[in-house]
DSSP file (Angstrom, degrees, kcal/mol; ACC not computed):
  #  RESIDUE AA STRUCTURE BP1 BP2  ACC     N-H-->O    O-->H-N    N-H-->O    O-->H-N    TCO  KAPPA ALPHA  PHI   PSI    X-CA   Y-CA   Z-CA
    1    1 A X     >        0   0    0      0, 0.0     4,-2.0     0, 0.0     5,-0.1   0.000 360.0 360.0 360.0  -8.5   -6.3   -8.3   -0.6
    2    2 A X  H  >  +     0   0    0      2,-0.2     4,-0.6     1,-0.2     0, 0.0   0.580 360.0  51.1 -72.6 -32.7  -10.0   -8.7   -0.4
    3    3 A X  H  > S+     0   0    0      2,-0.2     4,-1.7     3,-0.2    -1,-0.2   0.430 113.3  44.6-113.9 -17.6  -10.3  -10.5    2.1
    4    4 A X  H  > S+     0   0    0      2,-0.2     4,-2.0     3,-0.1    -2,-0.2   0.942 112.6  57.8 -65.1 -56.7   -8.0   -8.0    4.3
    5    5 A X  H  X S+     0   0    0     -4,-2.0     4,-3.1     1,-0.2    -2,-0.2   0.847 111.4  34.3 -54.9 -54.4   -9.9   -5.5    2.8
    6    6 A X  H  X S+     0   0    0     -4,-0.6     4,-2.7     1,-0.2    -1,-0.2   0.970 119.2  58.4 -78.2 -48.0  -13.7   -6.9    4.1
    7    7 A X  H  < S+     0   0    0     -4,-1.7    -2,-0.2     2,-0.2    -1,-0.2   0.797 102.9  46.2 -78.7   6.0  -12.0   -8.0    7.0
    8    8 A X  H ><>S+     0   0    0     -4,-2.0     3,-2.6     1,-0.2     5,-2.4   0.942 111.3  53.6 -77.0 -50.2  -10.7   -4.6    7.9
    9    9 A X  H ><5S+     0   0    0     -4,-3.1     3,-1.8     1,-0.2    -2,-0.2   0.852  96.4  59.1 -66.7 -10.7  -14.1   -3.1    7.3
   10   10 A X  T 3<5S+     0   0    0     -4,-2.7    -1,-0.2     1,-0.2    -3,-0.1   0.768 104.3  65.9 -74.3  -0.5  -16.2   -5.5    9.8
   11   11 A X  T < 5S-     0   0    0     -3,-2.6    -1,-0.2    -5,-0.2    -2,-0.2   0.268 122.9-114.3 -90.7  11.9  -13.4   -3.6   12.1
   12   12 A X  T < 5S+     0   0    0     -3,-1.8     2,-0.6     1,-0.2    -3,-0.2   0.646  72.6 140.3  74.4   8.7  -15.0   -0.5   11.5
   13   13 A X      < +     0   0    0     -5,-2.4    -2,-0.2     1,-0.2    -1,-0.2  -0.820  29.9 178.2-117.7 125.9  -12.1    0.7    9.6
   14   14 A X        +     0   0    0     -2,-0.6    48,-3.6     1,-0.2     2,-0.4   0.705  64.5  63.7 -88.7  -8.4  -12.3    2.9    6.1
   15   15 A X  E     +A   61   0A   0     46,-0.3    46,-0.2    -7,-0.1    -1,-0.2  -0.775  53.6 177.1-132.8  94.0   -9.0    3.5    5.5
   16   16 A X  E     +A   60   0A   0     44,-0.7    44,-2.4    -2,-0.4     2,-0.3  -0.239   2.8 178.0 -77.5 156.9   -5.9    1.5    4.7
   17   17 A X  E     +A   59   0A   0     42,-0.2     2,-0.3    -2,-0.1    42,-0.2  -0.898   3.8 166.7-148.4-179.6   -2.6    2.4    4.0
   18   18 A X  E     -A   58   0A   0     40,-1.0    40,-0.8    -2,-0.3     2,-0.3  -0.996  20.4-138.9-177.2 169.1    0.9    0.3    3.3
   19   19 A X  E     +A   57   0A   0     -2,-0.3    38,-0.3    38,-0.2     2,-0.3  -0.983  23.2 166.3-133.9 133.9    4.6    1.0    1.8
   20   20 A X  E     -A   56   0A   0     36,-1.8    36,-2.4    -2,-0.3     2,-0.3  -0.904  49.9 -60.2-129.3-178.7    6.8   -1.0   -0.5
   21   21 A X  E >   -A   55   0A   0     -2,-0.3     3,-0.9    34,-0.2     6,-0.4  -0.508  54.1-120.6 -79.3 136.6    9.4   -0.6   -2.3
   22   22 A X  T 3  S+     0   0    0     32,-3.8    -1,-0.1    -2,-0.3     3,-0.1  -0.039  90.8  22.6 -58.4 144.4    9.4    2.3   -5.2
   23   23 A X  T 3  S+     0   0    0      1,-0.2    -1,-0.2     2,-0.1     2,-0.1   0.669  98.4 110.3  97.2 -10.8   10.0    1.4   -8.7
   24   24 A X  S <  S-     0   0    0     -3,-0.9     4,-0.4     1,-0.0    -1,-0.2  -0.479  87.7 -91.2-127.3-145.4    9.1   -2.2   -8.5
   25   25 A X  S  > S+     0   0    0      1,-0.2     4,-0.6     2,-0.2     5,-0.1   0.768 114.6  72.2 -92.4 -11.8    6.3   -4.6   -9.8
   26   26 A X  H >> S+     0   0    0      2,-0.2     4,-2.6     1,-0.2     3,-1.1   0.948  93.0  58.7 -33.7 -66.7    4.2   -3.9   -6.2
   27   27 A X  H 3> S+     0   0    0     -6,-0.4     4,-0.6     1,-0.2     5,-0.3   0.854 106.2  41.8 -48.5 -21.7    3.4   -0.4   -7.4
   28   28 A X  H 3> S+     0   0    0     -4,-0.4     4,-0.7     2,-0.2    -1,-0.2   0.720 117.5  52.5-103.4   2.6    1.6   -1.5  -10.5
   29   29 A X  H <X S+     0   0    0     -3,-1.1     4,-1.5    -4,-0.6    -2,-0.2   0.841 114.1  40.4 -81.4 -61.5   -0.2   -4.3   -8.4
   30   30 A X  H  < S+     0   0    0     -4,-2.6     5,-0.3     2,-0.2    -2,-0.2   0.536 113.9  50.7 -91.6   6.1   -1.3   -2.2   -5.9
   31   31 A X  H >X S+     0   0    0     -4,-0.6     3,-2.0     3,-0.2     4,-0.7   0.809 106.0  58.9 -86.6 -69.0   -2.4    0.7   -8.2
   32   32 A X  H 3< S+     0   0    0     -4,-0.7    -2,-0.2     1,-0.3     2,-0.2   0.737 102.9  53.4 -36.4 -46.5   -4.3   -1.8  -10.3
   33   33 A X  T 3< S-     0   0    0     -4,-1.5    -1,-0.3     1,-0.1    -2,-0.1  -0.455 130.6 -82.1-116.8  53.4   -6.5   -2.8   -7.2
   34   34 A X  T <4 S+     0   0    0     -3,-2.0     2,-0.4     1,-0.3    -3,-0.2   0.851  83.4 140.2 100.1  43.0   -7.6    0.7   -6.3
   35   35 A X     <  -     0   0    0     -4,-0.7     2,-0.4    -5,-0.3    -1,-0.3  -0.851  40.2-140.5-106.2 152.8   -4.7    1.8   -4.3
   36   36 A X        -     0   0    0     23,-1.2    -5,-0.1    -2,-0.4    24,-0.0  -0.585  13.1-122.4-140.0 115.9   -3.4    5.3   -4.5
   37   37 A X        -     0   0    0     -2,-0.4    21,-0.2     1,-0.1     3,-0.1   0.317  24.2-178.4 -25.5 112.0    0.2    6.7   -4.6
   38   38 A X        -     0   0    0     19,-1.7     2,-0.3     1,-0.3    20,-0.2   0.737  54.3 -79.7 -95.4 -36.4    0.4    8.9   -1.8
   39   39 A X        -     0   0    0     18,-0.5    18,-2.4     2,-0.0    -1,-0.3  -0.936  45.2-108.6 168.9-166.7    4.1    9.9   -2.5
   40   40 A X  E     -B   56   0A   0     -2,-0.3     2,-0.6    16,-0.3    16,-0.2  -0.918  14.8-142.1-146.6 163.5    7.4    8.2   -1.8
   41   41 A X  E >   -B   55   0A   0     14,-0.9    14,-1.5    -2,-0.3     3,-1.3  -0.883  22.5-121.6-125.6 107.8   10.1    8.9    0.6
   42   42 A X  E 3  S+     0   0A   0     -2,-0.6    12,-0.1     1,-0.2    11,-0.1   0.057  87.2  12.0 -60.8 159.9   13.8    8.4   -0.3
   43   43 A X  E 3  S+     0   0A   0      9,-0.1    11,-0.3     1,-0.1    -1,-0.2   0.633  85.5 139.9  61.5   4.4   16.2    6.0    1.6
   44   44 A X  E <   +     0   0A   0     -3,-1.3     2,-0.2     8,-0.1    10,-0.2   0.558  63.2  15.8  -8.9 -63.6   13.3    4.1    3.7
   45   45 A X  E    S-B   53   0A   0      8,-1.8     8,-3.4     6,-0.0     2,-0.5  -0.907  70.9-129.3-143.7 174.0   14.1    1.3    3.8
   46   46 A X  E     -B   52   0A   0      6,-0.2     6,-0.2    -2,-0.2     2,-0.1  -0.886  31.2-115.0-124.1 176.7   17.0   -0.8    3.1
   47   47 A X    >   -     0   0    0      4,-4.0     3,-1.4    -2,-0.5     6,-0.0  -0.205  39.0 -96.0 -72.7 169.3   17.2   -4.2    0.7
   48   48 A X  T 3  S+     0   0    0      1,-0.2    -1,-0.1     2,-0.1    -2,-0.0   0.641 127.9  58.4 -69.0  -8.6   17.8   -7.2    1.6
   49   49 A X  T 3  S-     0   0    0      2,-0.1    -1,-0.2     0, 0.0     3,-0.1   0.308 116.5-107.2 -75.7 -19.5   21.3   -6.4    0.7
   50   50 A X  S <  S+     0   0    0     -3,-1.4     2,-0.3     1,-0.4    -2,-0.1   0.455  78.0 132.1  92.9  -0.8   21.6   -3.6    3.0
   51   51 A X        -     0   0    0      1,-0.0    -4,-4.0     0, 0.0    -1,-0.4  -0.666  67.3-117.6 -96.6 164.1   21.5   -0.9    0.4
   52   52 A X  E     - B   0  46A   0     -2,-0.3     2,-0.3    -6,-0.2    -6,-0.2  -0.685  38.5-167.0 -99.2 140.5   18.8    1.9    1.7
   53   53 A X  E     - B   0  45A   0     -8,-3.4    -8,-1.8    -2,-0.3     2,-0.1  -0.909  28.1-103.1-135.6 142.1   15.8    1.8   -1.4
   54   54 A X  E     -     0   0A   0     -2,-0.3   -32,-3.8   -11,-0.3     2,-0.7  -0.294  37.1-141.1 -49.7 124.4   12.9    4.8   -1.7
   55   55 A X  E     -AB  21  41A   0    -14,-1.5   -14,-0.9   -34,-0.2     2,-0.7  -0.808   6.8-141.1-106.8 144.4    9.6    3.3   -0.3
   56   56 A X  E     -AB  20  40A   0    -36,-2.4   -36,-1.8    -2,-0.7     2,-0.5  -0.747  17.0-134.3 -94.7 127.5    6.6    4.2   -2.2
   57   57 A X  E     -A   19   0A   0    -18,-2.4   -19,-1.7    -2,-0.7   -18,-0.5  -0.874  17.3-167.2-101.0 105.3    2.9    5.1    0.0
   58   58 A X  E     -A   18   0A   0    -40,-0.8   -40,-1.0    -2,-0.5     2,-0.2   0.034   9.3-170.2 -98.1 170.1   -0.2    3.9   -0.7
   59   59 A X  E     -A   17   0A   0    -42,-0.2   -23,-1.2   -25,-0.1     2,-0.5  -0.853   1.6-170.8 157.0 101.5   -3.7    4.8    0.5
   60   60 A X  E     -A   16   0A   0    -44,-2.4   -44,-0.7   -25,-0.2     2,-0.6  -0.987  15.2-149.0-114.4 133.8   -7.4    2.9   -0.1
   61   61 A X  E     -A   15   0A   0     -2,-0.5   -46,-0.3   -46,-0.2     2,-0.2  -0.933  22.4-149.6 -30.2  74.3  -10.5    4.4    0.9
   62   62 A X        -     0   0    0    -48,-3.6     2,-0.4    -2,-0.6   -47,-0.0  -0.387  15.6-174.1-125.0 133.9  -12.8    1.5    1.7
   63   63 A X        -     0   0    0     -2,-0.2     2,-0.3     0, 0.0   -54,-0.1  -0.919  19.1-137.5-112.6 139.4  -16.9    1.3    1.4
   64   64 A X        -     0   0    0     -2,-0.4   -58,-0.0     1,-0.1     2,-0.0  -0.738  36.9 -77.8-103.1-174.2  -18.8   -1.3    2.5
   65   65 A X              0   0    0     -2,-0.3    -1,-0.1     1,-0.1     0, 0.0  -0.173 360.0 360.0 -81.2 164.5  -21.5   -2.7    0.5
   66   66 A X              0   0    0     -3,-0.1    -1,-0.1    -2,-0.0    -2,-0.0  -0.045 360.0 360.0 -70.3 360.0  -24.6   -1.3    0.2
């Protein structure tokens, strides 16, 4: 993610955003590395199974270095 992350900013861009599914071990992954739960929105997406699953939304802020 780091390396998306530095190459998103040399694209001039501060703010990323992404979805996954709610509820699994991706939320505490992407929380951990500075992400922040923006909300989630039932029925989203479906499984690989076909059943329709709540996707969770995410949000970083991005700085470059100083």
């Amino acid at each position: 993610m780091c390396a998306v992350e530095e190459a998103a900013l040399d694209r001039g861009l501060t703010l990323l955003w992404l979805t996954t599914h709610d509820a699994t071990d991706a939320c505490a992954f992407y929380e951990a590395i500075g992400y922040v739960r923006l909300g989630v929105m039932p029925s989203y997406s479906l499984r690989p199974d076909g059943t329709p699953t709540p996707a969770a939304f995410y949000f970083k802020e991005l700085r470059g270095s100083s």
